[in-house]
Backbone as CSV, one residue per row, in Angstrom:
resi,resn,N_x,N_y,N_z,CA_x,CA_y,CA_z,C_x,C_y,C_z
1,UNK,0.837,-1.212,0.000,0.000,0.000,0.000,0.863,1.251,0.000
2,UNK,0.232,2.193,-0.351,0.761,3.594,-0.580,1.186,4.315,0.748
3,UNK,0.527,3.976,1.482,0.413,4.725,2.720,1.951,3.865,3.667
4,UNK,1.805,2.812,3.322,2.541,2.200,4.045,4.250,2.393,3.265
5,UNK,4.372,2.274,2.244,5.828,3.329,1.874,5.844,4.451,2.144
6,UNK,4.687,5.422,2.072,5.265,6.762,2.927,5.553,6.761,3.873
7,UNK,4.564,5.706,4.984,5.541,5.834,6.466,6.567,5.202,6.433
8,UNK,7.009,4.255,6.214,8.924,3.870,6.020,9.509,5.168,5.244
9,UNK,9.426,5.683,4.496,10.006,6.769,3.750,10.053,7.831,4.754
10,UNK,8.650,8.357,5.128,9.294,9.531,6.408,9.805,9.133,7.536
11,UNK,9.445,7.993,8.337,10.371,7.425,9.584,11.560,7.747,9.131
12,UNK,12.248,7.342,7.640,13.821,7.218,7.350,13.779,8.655,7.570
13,UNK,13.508,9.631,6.830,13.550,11.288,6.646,13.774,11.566,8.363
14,UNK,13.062,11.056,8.959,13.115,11.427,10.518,13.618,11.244,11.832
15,UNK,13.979,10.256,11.519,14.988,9.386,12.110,16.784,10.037,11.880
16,UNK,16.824,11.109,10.823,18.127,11.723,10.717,18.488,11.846,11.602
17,UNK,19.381,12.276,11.960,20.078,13.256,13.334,19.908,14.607,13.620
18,UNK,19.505,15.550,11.984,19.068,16.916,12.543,17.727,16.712,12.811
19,UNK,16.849,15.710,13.045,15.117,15.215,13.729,15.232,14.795,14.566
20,UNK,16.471,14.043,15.022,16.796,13.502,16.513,16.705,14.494,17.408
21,UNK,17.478,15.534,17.036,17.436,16.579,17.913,16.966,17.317,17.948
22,UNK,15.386,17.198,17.345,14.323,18.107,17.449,13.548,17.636,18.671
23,UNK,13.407,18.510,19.888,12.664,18.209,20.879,10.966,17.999,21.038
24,UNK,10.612,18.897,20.259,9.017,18.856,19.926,8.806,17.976,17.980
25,UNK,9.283,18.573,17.352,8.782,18.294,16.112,9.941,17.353,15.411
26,UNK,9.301,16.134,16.212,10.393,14.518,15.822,9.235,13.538,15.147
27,UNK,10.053,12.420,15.605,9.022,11.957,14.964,8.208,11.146,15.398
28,UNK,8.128,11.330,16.890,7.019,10.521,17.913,6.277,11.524,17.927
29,UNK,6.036,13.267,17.458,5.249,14.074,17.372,4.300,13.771,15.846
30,UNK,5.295,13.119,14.823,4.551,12.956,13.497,3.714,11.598,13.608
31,UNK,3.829,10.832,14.742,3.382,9.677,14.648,2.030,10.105,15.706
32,UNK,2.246,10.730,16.657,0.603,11.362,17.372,-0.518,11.923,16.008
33,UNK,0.623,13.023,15.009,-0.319,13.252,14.144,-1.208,12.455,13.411
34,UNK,-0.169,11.614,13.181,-0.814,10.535,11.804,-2.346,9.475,12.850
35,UNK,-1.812,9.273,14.487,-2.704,8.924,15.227,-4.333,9.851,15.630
36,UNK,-3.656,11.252,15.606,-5.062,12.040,15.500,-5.614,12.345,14.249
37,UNK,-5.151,12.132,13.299,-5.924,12.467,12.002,-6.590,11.468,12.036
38,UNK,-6.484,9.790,12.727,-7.425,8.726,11.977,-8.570,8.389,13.227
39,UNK,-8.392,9.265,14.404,-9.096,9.763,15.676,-10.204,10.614,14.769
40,UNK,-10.046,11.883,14.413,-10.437,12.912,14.120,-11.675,11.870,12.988
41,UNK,-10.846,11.589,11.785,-11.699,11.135,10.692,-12.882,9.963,11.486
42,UNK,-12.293,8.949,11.950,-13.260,8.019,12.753,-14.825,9.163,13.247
43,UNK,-14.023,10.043,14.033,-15.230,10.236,14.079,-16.295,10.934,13.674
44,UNK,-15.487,11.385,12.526,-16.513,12.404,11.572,-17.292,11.318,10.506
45,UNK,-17.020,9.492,10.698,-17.136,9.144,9.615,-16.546,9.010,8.116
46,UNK,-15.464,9.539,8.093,-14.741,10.115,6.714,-14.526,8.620,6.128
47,UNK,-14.707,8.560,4.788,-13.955,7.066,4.105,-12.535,6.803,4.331
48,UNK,-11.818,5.533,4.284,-10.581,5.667,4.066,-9.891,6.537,2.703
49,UNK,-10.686,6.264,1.312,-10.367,7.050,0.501,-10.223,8.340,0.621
50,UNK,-10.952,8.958,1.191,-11.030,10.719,1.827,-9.579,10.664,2.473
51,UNK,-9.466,9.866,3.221,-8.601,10.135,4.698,-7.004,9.739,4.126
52,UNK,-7.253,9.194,3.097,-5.426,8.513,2.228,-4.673,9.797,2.119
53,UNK,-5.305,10.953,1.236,-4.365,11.888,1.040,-3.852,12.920,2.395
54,UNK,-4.684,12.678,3.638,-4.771,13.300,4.625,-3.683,12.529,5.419
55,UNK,-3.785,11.488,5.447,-2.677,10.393,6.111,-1.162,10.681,5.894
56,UNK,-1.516,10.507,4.721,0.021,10.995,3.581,0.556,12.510,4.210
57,UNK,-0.445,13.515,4.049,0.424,14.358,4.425,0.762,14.956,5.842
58,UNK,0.091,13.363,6.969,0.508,14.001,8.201,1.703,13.211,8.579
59,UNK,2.426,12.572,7.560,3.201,11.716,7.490,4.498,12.502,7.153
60,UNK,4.097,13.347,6.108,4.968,14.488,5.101,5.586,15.436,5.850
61,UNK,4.669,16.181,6.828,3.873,17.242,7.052,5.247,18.238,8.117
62,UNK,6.258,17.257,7.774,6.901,18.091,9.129,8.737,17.713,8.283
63,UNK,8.909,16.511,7.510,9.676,16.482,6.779,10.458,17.999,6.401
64,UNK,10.386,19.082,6.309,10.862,19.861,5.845,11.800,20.704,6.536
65,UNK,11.860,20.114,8.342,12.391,20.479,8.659,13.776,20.196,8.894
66,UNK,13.791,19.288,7.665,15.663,18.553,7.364,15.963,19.694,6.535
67,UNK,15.128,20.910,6.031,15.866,21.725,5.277,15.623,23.248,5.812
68,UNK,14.517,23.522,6.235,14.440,24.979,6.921,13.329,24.319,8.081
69,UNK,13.780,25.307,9.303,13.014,25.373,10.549,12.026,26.567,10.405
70,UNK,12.132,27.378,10.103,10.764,28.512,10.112,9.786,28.102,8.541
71,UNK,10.478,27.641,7.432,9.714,27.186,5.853,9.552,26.193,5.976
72,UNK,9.426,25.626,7.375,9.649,23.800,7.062,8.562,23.728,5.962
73,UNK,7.260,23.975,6.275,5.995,23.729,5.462,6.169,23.117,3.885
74,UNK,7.024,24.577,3.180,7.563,24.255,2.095,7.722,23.186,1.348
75,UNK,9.126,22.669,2.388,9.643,21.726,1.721,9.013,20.784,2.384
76,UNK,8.617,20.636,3.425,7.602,19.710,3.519,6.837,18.774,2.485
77,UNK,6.274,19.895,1.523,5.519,19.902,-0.046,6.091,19.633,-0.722
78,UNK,7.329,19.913,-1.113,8.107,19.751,-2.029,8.635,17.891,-1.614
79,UNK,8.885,17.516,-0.104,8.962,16.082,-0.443,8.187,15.662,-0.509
80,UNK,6.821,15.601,-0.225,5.546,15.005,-0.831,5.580,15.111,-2.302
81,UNK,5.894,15.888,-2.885,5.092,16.177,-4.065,6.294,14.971,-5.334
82,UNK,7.501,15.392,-4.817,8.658,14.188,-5.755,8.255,13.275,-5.052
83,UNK,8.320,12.857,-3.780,7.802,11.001,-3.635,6.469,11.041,-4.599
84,UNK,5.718,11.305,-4.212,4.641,10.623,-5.056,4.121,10.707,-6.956
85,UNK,5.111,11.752,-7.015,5.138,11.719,-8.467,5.546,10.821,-8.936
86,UNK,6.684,10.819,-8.279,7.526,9.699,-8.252,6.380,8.250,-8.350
87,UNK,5.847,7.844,-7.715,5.213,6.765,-7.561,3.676,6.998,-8.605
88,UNK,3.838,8.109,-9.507,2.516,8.102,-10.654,1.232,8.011,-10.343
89,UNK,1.472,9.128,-8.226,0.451,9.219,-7.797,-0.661,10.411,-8.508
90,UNK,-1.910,10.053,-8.970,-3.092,11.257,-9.527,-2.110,12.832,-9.295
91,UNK,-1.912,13.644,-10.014,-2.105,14.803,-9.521,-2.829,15.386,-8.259
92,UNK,-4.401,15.088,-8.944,-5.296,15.912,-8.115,-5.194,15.362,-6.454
93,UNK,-4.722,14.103,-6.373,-4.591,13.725,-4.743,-2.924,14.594,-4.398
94,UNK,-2.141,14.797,-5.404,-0.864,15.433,-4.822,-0.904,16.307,-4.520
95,UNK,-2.347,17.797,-4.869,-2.159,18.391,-4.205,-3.046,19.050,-3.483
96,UNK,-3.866,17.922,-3.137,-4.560,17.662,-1.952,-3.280,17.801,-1.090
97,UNK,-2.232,16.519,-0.702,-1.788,16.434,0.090,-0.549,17.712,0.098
98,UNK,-0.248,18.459,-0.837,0.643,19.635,-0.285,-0.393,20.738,-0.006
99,UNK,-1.818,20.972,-0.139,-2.363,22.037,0.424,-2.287,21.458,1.304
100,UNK,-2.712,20.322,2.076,-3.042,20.326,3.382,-1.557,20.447,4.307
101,UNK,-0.288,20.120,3.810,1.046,20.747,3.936,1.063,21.786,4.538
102,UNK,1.125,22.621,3.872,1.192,24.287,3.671,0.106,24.886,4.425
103,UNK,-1.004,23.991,4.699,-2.408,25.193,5.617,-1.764,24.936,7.109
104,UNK,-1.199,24.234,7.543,-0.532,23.654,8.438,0.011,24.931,9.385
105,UNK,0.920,25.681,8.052,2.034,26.922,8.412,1.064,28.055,9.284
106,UNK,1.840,28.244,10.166,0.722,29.298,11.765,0.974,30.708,11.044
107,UNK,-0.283,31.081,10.759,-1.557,30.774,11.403,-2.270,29.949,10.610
108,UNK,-2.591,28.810,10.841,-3.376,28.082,9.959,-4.445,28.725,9.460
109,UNK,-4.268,27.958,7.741,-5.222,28.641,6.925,-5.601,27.429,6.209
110,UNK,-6.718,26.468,6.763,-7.257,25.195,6.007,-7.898,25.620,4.605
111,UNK,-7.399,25.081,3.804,-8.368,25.388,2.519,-9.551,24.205,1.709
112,UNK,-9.520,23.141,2.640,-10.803,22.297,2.673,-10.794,21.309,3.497
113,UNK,-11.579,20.132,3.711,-11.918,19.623,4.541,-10.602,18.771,5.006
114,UNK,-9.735,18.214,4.231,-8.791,17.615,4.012,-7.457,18.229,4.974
115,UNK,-7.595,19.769,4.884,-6.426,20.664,5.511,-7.097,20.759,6.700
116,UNK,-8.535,20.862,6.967,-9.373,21.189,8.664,-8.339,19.870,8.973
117,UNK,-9.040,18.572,8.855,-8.887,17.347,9.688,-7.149,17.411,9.801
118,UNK,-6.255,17.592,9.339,-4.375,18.115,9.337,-4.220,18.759,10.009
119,UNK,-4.760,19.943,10.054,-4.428,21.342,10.797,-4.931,20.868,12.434
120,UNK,-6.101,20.362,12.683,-6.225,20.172,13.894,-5.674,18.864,14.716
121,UNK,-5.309,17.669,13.529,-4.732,16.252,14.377,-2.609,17.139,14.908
122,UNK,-2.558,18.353,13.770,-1.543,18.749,14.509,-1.210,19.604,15.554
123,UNK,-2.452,20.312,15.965,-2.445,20.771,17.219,-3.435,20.168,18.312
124,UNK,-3.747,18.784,18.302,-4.596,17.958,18.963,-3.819,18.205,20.176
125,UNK,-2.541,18.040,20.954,-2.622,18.270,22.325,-2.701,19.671,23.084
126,UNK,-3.083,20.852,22.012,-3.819,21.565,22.642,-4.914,21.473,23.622
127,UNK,-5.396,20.399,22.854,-6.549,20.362,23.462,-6.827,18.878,24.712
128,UNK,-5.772,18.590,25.171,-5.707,17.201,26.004,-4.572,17.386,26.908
129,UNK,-4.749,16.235,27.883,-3.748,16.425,29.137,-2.235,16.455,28.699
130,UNK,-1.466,16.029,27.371,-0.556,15.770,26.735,-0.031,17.335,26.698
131,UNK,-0.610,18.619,26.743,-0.373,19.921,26.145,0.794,20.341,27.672
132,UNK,0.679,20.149,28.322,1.500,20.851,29.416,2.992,20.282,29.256
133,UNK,3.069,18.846,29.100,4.686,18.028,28.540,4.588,18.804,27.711
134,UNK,4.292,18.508,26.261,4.559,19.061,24.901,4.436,19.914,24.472
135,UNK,4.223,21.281,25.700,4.453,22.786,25.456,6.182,22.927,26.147
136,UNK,6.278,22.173,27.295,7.376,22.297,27.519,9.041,21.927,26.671
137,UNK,8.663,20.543,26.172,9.720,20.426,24.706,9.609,21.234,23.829
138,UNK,8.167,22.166,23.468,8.633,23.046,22.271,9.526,24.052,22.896
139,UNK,9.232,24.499,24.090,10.448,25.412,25.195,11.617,25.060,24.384
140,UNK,12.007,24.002,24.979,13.250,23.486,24.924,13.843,23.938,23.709
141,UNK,12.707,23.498,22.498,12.833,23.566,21.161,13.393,24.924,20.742
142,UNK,12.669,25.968,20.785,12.941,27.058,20.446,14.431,27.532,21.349
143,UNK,14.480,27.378,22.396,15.683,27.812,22.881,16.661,27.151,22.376
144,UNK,16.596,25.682,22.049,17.781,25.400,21.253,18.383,25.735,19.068
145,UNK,16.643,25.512,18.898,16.706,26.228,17.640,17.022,27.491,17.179
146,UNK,16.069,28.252,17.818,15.582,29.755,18.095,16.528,31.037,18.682
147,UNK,17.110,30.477,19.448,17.852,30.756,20.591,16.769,32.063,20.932
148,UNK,15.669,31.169,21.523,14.442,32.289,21.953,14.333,31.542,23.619
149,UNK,14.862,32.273,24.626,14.467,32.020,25.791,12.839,32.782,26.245
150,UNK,12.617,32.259,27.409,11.749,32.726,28.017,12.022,32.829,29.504
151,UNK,11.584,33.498,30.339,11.124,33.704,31.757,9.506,32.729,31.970
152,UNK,9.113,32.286,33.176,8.809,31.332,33.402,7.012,32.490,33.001
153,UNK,7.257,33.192,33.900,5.752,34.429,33.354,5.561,34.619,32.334
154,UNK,6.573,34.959,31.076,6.603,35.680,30.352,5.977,34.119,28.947
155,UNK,6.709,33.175,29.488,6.168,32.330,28.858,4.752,31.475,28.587
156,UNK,4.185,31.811,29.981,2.863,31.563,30.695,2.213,32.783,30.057
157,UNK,2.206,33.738,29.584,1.759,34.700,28.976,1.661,34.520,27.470
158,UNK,2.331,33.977,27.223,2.616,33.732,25.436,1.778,32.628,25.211
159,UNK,1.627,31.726,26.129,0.989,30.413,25.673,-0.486,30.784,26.085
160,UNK,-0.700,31.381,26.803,-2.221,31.969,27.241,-2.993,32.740,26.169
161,UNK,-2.024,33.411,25.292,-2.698,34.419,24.512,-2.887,33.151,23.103
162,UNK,-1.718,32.858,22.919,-1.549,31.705,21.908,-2.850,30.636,21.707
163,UNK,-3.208,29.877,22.978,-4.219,28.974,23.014,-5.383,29.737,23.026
164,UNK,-5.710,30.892,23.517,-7.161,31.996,23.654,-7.009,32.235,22.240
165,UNK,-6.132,32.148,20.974,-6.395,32.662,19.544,-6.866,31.240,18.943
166,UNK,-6.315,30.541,18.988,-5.965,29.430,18.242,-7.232,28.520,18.393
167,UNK,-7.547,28.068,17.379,-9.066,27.291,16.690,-9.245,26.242,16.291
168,UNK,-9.937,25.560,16.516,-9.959,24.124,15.637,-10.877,24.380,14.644
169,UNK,-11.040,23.460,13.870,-11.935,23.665,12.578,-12.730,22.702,12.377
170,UNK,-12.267,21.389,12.799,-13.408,20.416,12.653,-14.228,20.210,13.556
171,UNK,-15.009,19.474,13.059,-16.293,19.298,14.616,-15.809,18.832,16.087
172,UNK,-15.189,17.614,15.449,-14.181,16.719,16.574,-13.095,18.168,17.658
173,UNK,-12.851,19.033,16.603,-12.206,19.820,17.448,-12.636,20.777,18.099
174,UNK,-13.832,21.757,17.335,-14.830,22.297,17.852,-15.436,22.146,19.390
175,UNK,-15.306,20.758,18.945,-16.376,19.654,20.802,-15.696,19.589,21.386
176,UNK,-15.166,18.209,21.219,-13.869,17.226,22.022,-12.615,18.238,22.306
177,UNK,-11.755,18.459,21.614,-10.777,19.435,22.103,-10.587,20.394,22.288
178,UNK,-12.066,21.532,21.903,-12.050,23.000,22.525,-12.595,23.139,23.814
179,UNK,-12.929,21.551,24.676,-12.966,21.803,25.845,-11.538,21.581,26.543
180,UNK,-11.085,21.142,26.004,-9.483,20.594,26.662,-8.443,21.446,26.666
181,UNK,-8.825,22.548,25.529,-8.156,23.549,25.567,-8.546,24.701,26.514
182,UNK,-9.402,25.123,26.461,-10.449,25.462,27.927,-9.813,25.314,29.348
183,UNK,-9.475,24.177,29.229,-9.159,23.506,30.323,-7.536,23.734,31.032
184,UNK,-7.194,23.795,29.485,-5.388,24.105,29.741,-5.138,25.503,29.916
185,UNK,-6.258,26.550,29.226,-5.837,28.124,29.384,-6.400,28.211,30.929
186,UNK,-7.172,27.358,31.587,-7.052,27.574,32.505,-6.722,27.469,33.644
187,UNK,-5.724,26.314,33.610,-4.315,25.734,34.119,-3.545,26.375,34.155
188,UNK,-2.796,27.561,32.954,-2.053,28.190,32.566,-2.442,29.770,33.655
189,UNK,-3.651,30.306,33.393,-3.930,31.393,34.478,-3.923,31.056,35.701
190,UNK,-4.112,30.079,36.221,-4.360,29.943,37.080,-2.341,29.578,37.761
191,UNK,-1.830,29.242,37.241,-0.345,29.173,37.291,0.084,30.655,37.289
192,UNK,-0.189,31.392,36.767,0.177,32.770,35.661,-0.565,33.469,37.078
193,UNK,-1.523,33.138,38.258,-1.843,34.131,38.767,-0.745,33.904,40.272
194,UNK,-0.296,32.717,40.492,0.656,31.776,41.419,1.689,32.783,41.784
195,UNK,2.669,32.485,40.154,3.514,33.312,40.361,3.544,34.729,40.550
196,UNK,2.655,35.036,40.288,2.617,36.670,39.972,2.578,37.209,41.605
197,UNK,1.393,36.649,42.368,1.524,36.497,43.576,2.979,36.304,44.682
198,UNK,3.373,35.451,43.860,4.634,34.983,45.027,5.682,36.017,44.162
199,UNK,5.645,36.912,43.330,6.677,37.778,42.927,5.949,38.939,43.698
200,UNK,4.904,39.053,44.233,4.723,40.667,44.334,4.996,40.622,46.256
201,UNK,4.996,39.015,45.989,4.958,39.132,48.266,6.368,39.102,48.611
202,UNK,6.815,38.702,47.231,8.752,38.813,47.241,9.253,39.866,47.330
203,UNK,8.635,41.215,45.952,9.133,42.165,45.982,8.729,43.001,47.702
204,UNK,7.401,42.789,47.729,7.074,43.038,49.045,7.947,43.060,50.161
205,UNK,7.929,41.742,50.204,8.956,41.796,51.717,10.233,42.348,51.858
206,UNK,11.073,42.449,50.347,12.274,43.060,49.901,11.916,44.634,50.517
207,UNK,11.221,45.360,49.945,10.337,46.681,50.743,10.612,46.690,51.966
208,UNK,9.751,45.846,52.585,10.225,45.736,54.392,11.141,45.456,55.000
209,UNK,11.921,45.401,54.098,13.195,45.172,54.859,14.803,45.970,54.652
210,UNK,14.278,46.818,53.483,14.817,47.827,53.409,15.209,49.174,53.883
């Protein structure tokens, strides 16, 4: 099957050493995806035929970051699009699977049903107990990629505003994981009001004792 050479083909792509040392976007993150896209479809009902080109590119979907970290998307598309030409896959399913690629890139911009069910199996632990670990490896991530630190507030602030923007599109995500996300912005304030507290009884007492 088709599906089943793309996943040996991206495991190999991912399994490199510059994916090894991706803390968030490896490839036990591409393998949750490829697990919530067939979550997501189950329960919308979707055919397997619908769901092939969707599979494919949550398989693809992160590949690109063997060549750029901010364009991963790109080339993302670009290895989808030579594997499967390569293999004398339809056109019209190839670029199915590089739109749904490319809608991916934040701020997501799904351009049909195919890019909804992608766009949200890749931000599915937004919306589940999994989001508090796997906000913390993207930390990691960016400070080692990025060389973007954070302060522990300042970061609790970014992810608060981040998850209060950020949308799902399918029904499954709409329901099921815009309560979970709910749930985490309010984990996050409720952390975000902790510290703020124990910095102002800090600066405080610094006061009194001056």
């Amino acid at each position: 099957m088709l599906i089943d050479e793309v996943k040996s083909y991206c495991e190999e792509l991912l399994s490199s050493q510059s994916c090894k040392e991706m803390s968030f976007h490896n490839l036990e993150h591409t393998r949750d995806v490829v697990a919530n896209i067939k979550t997501i479809g189950k329960s919308m009902g979707l055919s397997a035929s619908f769901m092939e080109p969707v599979i494919i590119a949550g398989w693809f979907h992160d590949t690109g970051f063997l060549k750029s970290y901010k364009e991963h998307e790109k080339y993302s598309a670009v290895f989808a699009y030579q594997f499967l030409s390569a293999k004398d896959w339809p056109i019209e399913k190839i670029k199915i699977v590089t739109n749904c690629i490319q809608s991916t890139h934040m701020p997501q911009e799904p351009c049909c049903l195919e890019a909804e069910v992608l766009c949200d199996a890749d931000i599915f632990h937004l919306g589940t107990s999994k989001f508090i670990g796997r906000n913390q490896l993207l930390r990691k991530e960016w400070e080692e990629k990025l060389q973007q630190q954070y302060g522990e507030e300042s970061w609790l602030r970014l992810n608060i505003q981040f998850l209060s923007q950020q949308h799902f599109f399918t029904h499954y995500g709409r329901t099921i994981l815009a309560q979970g996300k709910c749930q985490n912005i309010n984990f996050l304030k409720n952390k975000l009001i902790k510290i703020t507290k124990s910095a102002s009884a800090k600066m405080k007492s610094n006061w009194d004792q001056a």
